[in-house]
MMTF fields as JSON, N, C-alpha, C and O atoms, coordinates in Angstrom:
{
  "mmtfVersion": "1.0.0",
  "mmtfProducer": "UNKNOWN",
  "numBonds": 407,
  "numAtoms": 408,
  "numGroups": 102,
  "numChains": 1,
  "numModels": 1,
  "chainsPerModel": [1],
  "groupsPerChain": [102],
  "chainIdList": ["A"],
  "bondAtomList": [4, 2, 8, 6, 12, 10, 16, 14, 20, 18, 24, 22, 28, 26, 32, 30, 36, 34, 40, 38, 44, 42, 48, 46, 52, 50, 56, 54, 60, 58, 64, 62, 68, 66, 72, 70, 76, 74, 80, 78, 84, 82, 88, 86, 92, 90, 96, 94, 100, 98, 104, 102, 108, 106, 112, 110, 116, 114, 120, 118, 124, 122, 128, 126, 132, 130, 136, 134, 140, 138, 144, 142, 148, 146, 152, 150, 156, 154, 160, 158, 164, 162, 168, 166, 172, 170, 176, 174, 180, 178, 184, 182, 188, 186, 192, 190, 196, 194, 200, 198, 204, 202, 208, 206, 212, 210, 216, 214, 220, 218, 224, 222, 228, 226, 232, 230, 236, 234, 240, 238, 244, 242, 248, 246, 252, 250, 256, 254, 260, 258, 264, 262, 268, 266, 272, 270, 276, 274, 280, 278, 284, 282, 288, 286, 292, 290, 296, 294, 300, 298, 304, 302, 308, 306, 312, 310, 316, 314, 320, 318, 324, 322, 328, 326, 332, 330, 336, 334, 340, 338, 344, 342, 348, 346, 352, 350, 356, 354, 360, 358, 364, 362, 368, 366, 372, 370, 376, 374, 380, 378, 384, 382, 388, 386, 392, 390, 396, 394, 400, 398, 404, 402],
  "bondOrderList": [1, 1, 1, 1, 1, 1, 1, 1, 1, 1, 1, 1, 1, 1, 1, 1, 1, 1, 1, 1, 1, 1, 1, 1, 1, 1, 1, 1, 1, 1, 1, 1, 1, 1, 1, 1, 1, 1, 1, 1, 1, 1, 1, 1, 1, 1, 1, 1, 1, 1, 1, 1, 1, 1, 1, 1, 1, 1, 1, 1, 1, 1, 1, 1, 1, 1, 1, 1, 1, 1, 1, 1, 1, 1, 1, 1, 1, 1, 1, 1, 1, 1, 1, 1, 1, 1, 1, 1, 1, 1, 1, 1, 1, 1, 1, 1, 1, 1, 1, 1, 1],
  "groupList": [{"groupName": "UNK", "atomNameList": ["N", "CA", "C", "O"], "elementList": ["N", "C", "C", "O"], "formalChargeList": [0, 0, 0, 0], "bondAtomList": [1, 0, 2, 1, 3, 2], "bondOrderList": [1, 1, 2], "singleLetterCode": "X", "chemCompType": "L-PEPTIDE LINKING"}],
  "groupTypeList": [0, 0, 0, 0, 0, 0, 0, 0, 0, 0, 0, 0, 0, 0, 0, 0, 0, 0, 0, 0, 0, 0, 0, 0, 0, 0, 0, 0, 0, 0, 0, 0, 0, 0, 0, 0, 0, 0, 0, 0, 0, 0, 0, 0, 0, 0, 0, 0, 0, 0, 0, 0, 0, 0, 0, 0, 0, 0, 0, 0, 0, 0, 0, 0, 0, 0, 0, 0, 0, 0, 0, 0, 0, 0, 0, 0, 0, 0, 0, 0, 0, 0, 0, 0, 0, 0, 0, 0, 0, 0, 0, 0, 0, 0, 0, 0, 0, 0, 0, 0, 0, 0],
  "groupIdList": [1, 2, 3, 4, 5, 6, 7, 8, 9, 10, 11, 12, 13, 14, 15, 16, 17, 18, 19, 20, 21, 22, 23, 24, 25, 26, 27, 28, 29, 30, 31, 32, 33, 34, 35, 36, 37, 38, 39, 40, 41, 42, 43, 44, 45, 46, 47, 48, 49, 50, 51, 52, 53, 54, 55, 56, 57, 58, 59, 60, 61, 62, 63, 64, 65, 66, 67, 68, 69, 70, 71, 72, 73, 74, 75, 76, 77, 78, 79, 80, 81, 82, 83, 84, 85, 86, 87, 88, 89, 90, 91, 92, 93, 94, 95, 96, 97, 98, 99, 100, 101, 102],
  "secStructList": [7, 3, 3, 7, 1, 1, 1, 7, 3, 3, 7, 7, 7, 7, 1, 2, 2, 2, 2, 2, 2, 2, 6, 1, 1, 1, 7, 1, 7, 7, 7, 7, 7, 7, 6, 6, 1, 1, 1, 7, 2, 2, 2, 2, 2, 2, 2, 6, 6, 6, 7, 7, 7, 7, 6, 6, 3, 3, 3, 3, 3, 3, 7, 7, 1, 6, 6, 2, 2, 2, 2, 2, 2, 2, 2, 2, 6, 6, 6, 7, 7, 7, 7, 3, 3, 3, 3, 3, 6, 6, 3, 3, 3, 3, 3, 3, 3, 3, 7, 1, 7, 7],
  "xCoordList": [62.732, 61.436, 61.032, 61.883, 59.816, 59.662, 57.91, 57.113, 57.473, 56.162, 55.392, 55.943, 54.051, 53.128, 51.845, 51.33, 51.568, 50.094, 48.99, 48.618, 48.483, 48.139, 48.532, 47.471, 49.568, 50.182, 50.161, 49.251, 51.192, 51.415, 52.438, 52.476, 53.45, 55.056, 55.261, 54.747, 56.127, 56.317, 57.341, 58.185, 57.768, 58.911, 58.823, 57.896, 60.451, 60.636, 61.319, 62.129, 60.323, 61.478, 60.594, 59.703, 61.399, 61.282, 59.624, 58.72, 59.643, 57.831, 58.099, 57.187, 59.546, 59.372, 59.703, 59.353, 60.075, 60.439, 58.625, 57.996, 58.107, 56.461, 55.756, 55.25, 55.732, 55.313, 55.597, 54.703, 56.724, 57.066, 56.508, 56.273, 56.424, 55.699, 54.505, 53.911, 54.026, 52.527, 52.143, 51.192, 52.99, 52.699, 53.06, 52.919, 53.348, 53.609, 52.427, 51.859, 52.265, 51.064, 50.312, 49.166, 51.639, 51.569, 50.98, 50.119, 51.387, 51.144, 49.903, 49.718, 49.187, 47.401, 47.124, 46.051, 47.856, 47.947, 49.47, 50.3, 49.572, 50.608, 50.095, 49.262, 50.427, 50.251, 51.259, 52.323, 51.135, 51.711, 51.504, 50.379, 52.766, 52.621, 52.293, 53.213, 51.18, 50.624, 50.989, 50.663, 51.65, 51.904, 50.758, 51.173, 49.176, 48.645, 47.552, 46.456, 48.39, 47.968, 49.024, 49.411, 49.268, 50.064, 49.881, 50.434, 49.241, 48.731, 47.948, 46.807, 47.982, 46.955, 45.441, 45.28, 44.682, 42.834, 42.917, 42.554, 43.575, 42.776, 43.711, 43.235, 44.725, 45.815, 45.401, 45.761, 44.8, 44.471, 43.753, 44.068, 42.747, 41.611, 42.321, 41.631, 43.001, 44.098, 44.588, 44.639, 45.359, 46.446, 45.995, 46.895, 44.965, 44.386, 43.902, 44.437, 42.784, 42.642, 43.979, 43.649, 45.117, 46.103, 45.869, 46.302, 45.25, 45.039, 46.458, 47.078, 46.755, 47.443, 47.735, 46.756, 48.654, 48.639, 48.516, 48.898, 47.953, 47.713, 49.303, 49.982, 49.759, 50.912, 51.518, 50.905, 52.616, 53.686, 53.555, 53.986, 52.734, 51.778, 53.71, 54.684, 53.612, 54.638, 54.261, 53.17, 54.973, 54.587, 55.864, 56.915, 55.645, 56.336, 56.243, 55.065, 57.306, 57.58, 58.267, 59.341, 57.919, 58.863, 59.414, 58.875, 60.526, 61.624, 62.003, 62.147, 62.107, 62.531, 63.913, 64.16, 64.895, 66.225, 66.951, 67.665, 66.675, 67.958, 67.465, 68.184, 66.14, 65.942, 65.772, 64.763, 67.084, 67.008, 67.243, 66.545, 68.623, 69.431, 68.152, 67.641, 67.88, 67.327, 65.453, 65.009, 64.91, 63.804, 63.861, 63.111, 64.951, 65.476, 65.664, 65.229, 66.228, 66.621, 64.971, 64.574, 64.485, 63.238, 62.061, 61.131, 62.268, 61.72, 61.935, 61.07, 63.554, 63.871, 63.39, 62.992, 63.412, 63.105, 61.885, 61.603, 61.109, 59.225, 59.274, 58.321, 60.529, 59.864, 60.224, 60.404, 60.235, 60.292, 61.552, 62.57, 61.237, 62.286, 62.766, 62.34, 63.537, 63.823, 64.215, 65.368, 63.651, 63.668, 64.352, 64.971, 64.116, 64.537, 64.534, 63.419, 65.471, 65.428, 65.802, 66.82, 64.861, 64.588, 64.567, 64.141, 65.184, 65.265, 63.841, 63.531, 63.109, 62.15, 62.53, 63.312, 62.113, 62.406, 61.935, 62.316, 60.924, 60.377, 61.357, 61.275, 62.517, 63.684, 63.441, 62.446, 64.335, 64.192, 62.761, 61.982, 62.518, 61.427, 61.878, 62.083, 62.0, 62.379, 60.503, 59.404, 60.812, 59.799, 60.284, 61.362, 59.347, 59.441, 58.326, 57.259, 58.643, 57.986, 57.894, 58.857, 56.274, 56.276, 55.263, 54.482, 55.315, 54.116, 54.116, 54.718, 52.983, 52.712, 51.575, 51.016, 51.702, 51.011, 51.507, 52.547, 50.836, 52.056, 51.954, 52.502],
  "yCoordList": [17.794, 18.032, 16.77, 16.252, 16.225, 15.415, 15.408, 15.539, 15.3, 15.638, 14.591, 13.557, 14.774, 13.717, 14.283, 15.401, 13.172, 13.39, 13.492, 12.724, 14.749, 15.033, 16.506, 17.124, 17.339, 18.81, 18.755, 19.304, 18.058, 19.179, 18.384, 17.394, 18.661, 18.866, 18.71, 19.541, 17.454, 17.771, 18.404, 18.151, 19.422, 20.473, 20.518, 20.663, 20.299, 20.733, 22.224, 22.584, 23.037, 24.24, 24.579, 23.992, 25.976, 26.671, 26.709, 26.142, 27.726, 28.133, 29.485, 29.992, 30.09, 31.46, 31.075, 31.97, 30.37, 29.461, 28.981, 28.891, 28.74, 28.05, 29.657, 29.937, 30.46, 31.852, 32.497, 33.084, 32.485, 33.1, 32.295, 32.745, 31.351, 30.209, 30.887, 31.361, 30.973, 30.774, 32.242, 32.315, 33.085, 34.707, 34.237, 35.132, 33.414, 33.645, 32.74, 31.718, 33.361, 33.247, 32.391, 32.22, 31.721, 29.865, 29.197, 28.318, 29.576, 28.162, 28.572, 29.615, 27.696, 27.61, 27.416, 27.797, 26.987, 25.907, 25.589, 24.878, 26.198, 25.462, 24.813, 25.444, 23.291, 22.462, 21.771, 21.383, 21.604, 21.395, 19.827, 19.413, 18.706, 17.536, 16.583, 16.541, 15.791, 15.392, 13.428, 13.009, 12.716, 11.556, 10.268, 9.109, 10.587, 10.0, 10.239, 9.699, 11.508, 11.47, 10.38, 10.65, 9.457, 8.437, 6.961, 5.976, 6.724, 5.737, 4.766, 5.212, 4.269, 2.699, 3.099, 3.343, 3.026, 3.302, 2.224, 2.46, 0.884, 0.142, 0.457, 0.229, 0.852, 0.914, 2.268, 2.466, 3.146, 4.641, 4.587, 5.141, 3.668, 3.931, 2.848, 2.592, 2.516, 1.485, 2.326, 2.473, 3.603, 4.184, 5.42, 6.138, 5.93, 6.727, 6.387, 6.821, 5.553, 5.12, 3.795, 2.71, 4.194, 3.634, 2.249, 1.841, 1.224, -0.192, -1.08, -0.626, -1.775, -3.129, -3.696, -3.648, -4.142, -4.605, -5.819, -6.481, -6.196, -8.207, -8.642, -8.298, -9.466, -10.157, -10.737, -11.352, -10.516, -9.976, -9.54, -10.058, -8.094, -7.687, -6.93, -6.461, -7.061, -6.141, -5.035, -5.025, -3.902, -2.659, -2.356, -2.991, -1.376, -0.693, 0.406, 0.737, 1.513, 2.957, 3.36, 2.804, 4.416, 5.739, 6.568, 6.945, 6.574, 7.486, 8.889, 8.897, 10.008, 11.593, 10.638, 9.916, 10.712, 10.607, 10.956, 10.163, 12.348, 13.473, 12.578, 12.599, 11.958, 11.475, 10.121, 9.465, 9.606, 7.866, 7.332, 6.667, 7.934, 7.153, 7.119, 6.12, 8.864, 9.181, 7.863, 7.28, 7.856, 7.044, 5.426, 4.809, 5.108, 3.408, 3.664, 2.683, 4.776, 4.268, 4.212, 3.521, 5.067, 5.48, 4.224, 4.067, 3.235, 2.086, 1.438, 1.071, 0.934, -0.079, 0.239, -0.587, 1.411, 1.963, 1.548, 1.359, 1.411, 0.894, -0.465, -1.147, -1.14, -3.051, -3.524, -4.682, -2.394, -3.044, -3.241, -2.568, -4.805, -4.859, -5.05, -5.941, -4.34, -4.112, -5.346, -5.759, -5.775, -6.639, -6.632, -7.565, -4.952, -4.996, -3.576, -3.084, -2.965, -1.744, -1.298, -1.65, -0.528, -0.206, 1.148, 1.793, 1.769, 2.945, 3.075, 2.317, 4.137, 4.593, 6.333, 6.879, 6.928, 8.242, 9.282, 10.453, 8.648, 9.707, 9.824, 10.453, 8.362, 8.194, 6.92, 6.386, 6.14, 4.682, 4.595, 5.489, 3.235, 2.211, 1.065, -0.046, 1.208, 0.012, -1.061, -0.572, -2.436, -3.205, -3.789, -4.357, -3.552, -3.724, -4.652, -4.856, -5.236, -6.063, -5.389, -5.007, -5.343, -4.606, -5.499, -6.324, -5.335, -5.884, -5.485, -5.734, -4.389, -3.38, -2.504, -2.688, -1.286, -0.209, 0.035, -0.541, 1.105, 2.279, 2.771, 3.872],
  "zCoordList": [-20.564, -21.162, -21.925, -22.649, -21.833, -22.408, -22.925, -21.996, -23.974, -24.912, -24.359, -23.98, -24.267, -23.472, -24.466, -24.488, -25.203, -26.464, -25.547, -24.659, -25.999, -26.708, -26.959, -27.058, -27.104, -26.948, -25.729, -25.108, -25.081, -23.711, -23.639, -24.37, -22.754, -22.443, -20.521, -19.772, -19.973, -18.94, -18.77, -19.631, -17.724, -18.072, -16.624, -15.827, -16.506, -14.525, -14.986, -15.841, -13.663, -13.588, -12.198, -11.585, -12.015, -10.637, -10.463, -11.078, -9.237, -9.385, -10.252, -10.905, -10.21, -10.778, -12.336, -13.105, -12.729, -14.698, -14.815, -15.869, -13.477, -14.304, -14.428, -15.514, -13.574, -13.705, -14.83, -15.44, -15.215, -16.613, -17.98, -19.102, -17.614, -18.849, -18.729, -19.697, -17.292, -17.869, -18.966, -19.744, -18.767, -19.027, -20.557, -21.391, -20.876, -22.476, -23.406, -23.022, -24.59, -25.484, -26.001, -26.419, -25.801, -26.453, -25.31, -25.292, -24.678, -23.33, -22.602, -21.974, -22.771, -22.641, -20.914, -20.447, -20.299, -18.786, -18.305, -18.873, -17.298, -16.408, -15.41, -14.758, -14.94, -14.284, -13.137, -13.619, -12.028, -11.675, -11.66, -11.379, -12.014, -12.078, -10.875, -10.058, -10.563, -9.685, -10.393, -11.504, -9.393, -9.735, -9.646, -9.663, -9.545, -9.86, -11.0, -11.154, -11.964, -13.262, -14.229, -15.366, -13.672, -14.764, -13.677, -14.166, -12.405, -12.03, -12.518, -12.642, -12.668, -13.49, -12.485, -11.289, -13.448, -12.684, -11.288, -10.135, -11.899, -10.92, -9.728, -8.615, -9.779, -8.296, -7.775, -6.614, -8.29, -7.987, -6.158, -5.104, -6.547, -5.214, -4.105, -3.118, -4.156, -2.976, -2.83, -1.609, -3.597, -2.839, -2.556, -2.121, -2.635, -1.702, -0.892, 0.128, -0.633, 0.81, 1.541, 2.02, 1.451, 1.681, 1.82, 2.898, 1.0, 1.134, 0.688, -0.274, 1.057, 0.863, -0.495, -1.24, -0.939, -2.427, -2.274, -1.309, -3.26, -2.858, -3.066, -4.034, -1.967, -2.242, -3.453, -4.326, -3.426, -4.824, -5.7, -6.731, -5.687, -6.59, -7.672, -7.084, -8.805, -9.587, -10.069, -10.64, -9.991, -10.634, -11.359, -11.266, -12.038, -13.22, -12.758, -12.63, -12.281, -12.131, -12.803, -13.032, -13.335, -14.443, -12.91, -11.869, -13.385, -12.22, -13.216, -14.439, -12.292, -13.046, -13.048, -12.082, -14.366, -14.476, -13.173, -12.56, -12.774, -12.053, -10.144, -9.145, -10.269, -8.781, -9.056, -8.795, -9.746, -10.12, -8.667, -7.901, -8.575, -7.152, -5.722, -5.216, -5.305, -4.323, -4.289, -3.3, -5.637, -5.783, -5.179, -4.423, -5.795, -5.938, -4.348, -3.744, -3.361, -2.028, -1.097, -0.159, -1.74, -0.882, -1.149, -0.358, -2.551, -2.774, -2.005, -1.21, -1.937, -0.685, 0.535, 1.356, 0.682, 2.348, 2.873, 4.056, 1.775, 2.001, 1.796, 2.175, 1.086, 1.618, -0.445, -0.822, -1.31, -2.358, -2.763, -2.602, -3.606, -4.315, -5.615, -6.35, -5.894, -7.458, -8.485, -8.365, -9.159, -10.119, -11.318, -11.827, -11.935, -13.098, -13.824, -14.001, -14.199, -14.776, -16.313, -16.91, -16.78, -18.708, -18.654, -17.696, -20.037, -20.142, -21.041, -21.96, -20.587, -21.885, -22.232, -21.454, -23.082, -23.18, -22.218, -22.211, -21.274, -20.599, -18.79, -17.736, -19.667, -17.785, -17.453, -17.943, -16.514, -15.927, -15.714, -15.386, -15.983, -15.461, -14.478, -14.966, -13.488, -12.438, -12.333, -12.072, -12.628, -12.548, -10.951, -10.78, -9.908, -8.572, -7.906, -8.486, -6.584, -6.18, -4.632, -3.968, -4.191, -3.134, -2.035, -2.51, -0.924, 0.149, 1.092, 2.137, 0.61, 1.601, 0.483, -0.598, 1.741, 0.853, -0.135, -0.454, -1.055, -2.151, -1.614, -1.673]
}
């Protein structure tokens, strides 16, 4: 679980753990987490219409902790390469170098 300002909380659980959340009093919205609510504006409309990154473009990805290993293989698998990895509280940040799509 990890707190994201402004009151709200990302929280992995089942679909039947988000069902029971939602039934309780406190909790205003269950959401299901969509990974281009934490995309940078300007990389957003390239990677929906699947465009090209300008050559050696670097990015910064937050990895879920528990899918560190499985993430880092599926990076390489697309062409990137890993540069450099930081812990923040919300799980690894691998700073990567890619050329290609996202």
């Amino acid at each position: 679980m990890a707190y994201i300002p402004n009151n709200a909380y990302l929280v992995r659980f089942s679909g039947e753990g988000a069902e029971r959340m939602r039934t309780l009093p406190e909790t205003q919205t269950v959401l299901a987490y969509e990974p281009y609510f934490k995309i940078k504006s300007s990389l957003l409309g390239m990677a929906v219409n699947g465009q090209a990154l300008p050559e050696n473009t670097q990015l910064n990805i937050l990895l879920f902790s528990d899918a560190r290993d499985s993430t880092l293989g599926a990076l390489r698998d697309i062409g990137a390469q890993i540069l450099d990895e930081t812990s923040s509280p919300f799980g690894p940040v691998v700073m990567c170098k890619h050329r290609g799509t996202i």
